[in-house]
C-alpha positions in Angstrom: 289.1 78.3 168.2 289.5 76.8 164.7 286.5 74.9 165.1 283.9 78.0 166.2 283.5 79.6 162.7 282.2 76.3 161.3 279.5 76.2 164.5 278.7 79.8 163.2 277.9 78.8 160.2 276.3 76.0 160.6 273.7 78.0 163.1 273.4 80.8 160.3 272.6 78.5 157.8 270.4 77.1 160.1 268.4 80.5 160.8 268.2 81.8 157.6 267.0 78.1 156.1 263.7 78.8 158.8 263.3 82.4 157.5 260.5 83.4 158.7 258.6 85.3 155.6 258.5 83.5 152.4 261.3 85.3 150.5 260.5 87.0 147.0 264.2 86.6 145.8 263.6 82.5 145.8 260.9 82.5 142.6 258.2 83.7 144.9 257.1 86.6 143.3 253.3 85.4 142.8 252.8 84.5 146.3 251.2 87.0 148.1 253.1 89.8 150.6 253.5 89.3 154.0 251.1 91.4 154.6 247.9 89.1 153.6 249.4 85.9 155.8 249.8 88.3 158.7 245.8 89.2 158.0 245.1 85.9 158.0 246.5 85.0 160.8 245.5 88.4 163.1 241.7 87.3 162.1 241.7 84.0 164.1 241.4 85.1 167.4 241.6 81.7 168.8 244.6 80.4 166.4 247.0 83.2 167.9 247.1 82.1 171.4 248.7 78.6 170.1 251.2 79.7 167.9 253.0 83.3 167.6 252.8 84.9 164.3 256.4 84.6 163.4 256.2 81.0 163.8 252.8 81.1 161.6 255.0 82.7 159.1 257.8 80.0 159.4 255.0 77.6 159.0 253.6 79.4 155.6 257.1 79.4 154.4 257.6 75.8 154.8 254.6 75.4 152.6 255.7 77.0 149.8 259.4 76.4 150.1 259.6 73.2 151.9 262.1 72.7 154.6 264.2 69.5 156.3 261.3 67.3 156.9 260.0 67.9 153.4 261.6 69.3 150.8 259.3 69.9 148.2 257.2 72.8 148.6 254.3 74.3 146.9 256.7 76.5 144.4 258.1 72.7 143.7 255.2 71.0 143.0 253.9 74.0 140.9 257.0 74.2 138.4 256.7 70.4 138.3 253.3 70.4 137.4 253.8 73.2 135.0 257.0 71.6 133.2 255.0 68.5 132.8 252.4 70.5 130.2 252.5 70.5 126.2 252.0 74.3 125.7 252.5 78.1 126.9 248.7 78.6 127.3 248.3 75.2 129.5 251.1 76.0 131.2 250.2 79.5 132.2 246.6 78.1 133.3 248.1 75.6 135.2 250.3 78.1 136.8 247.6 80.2 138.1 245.5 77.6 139.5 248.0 75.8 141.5 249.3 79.7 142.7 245.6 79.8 143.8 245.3 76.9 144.9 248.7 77.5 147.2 247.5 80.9 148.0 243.9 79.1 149.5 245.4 76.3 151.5 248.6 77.5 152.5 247.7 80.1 154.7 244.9 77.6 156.5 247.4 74.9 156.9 250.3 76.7 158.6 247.8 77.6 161.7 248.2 75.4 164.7 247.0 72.0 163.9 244.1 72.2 166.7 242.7 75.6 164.7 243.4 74.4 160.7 240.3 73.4 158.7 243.4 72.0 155.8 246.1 69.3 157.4 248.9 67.8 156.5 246.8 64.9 155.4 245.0 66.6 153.2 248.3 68.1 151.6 250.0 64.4 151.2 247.0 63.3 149.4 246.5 66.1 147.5 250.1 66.1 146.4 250.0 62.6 145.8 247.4 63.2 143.5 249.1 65.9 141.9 252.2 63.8 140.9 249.4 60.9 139.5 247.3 63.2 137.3 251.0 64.4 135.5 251.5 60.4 134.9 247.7 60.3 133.5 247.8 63.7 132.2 245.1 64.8 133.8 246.3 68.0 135.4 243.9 70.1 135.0 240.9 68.2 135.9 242.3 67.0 139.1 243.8 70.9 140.1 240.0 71.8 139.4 239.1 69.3 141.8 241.5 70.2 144.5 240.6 73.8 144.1 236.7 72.5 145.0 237.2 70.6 147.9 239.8 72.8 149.2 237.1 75.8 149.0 234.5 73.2 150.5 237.0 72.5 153.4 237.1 76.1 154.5 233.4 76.7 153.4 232.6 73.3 155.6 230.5 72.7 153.9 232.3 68.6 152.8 233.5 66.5 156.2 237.4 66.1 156.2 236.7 62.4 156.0 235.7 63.0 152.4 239.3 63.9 151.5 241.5 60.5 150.9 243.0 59.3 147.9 240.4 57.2 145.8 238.5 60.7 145.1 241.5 61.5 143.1 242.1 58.4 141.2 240.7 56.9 138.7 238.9 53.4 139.9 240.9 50.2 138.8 238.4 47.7 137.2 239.8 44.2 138.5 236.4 42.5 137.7 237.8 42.1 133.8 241.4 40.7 134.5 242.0 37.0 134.0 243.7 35.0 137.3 
């Protein structure tokens, strides 16, 4: 008996880690309500026989909170980003455009993989490049980026295949080094 209220809250913890709505109390006051992800998802037909709206919600709060496999979310990678900026008026800029940004792909990405038009691909690249344009200080130029191809994705109106790291990098110029 000394053992079961550990077990309890261990499978508590464990729920209310998955919540199921991305929660306003943890810093996510710019993210949209409920409300527009449950729109989202109720206007892909399709999309809702594979996976049930709660766990559609799960999946969009994973994406902006991160969860067990991957713990840095979208709210992450924006404060990151943002902290990584000179000045209030960059920073707010900044701010914005990856909430947009979030607030574009998210919601596409947590569908069932078979339905999504933005994968997990695309995310680890994007973030990738993300992480490189602070080191270059480029953050700007390569959120604007992201922004358009993410619109493209969903617009189709750029093949998937376009999407892979080099687009967000600057090219290395090995012809000049000395061996």
């Amino acid at each position: 008996m000394k053992y079961l209220t550990p077990v309890v809250y261990c499978i508590v913890l464990s729920i209310t880690a998955c919540s199921s709505v991305p929660n306003k109390k943890n810093g996510a006051s710019k993210i949209p309500p409920e409300e527009f992800f449950i729109t989202y998802y109720q206007q892909d037909i399709p999309h809702q026989a594979a996976l049930s709206e709660r766990d559609y919600l799960m999946w969009v709060n994973r994406f902006y909170f991160g969860w067990g496999l991957y713990r840095r979310g979208w709210m992450q990678a924006t404060e990151e980003l943002v902290d990584s900026l000179p000045n209030a008026y960059d920073k707010q800029r900044a701010r914005q455009l990856m909430l947009d940004i979030g607030n574009l792909i998210g919601p596409e990405w947590a569908k069932n993989r078979k339905y999504r038009l933005i994968n997990t691909r695309h995310l680890g690249i994007w973030g990738d490049a993300i992480n490189a344009a602070i080191v270059r200080r480029q953050q700007m130029a390569t959120l604007r980026t992201i922004m358009n191809d993410a619109t493209a994705l969903l617009k189709k109106t750029i093949p998937d295949q376009l999407i892979v790291t080099d687009r967000y990098h600057p090219q290395k110029n090995f012809e000049s080094a000395e061996f």
